[in-house]
C-alpha positions, -999 to 999 in steps of 0.1 A, spaced: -512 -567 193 -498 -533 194 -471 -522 174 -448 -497 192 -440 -472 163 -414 -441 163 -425 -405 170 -436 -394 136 -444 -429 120 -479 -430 104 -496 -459 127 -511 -490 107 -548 -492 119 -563 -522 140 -575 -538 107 -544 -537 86 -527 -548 114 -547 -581 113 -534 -590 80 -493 -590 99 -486 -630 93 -459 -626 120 -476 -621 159 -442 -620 178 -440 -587 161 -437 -554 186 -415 -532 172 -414 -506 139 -379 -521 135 -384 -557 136 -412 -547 114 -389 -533 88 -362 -561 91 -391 -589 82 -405 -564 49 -368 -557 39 -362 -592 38 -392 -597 17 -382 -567 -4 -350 -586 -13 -370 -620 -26 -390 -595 -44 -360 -580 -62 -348 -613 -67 -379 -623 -85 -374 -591 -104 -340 -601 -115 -356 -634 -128 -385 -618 -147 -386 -616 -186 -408 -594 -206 -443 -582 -203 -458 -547 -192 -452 -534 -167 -478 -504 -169 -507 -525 -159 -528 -528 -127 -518 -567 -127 -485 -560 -123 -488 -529 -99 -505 -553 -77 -484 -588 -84 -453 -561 -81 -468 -552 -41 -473 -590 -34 -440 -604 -43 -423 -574 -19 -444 -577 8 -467 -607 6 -446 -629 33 -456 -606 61 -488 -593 51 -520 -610 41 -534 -580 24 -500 -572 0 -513 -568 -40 -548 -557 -23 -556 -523 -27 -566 -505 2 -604 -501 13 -598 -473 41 -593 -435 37 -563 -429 50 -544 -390 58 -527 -389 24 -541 -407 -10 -572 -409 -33 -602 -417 -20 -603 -461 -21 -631 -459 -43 -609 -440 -70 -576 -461 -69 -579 -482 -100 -593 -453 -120 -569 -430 -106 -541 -453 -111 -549 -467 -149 -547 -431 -159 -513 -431 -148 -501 -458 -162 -514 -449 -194 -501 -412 -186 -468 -430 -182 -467 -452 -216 -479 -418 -234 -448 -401 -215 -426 -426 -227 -436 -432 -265 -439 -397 -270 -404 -383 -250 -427 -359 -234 -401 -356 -204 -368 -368 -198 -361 -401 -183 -354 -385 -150 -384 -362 -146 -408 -393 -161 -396 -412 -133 -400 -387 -107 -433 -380 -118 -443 -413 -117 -434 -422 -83 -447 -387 -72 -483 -398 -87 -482 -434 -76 -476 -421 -41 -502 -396 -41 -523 -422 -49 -513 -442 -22 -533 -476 -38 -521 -501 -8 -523 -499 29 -486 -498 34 -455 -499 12 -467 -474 -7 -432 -458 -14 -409 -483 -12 -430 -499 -39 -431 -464 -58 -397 -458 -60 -391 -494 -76 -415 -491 -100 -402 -459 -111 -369 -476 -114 -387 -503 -133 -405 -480 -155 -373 -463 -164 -352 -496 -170 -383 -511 -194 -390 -476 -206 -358 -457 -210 -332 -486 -207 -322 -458 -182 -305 -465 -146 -322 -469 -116 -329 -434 -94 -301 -429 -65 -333 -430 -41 -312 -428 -6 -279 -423 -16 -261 -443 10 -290 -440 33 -319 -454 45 -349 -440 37 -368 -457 63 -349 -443 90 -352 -406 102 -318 -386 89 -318 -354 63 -320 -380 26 -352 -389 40 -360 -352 51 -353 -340 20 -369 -368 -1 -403 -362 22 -401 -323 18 -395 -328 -23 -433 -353 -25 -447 -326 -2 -438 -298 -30 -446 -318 -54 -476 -325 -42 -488 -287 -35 -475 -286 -77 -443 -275 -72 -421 -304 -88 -385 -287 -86 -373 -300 -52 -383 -336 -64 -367 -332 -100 -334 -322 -80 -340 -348 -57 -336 -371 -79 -309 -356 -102 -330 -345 -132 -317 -312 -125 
């Protein structure tokens, strides 16, 4: 099957498209319609869950499944491919254990403010881009997580009334602000998300 995909929409390879439980799939927007769905059961169980940490790789990785398990095989799996942006596959779990602890050190010892600890951490969990997909709608709720558990802060206005999936200047501006971020500049991201 081949999945017809907007100009400017990073493709899914062959084999990541294998694990899609749904084959009547053809289009990036029934695509997104089936994940959001699942995003909202994931929320829901969310909603419904009491205690425990959340800065663990179990969790990362439960976290991906319950948001996107019901449409692909491989959610909670992280990725074995190299892909254009993330850490190399073979670094993931290293890579992302030191930012979960980075995170729990931020937080006990009010190294940055609520704000700026959650930007940071969603900046660093997308660098490292652990799963083949999802990647930042699964970063930007655990940031939100991490700042509720963390900070008993509110969630980050992410889109602001619009849809990040969808091409418009939110998600323009939200791409350019991980792009700065990611060549060290973290400014554009901290205003992005109202730290500044």
């Amino acid at each position: 099957m081949i999945l017809i995909e907007p100009d400017g929409a990073t493709p899914l390879d062959p084999n990541e498209m294998e694990g899609l439980k749904f084959g009547h799939i053809t289009t990036r927007g029934e695509l997104d319609e089936l994940e959001q769905a699942n995003i909202t059961q994931g929320l829901q169980w969310l909603g419904r869950r009491r205690g425990g940490d959340i800065l663990t790789d179990d969790f990362v990785r439960r976290l991906h499944a319950r948001l996107f398990g019901d449409v692909w095989g491989w959610a909670g799996i992280y990725r074995l491919r190299e892909k254009n942006i993330g850490v190399d596959p073979l670094q993931i779990a290293v890579q992302l254990r030191a930012l979960l602890d980075d995170a729990r050190y931020w937080a006990e010892n009010n190294t940055y403010a609520p704000l700026e600890a959650g930007a940071r951490f969603h900046h660093r969990m997308v660098q490292i881009h652990p799963f083949p997909n999802g990647n930042g709608r699964h970063a930007r709720i655990s940031a939100d997580i991490y700042l509720e558990d963390y900070f008993d802060h509110r969630p980050i206005p992410w889109a602001s009334g619009f849809d990040l999936q969808a091409d418009n200047e939110r998600r323009d501006a939200y791409i350019a602000a991980l792009r700065a971020a990611d060549a060290g500049y973290l400014h554009p991201l901290l205003e992005f998300v109202g730290a500044v």
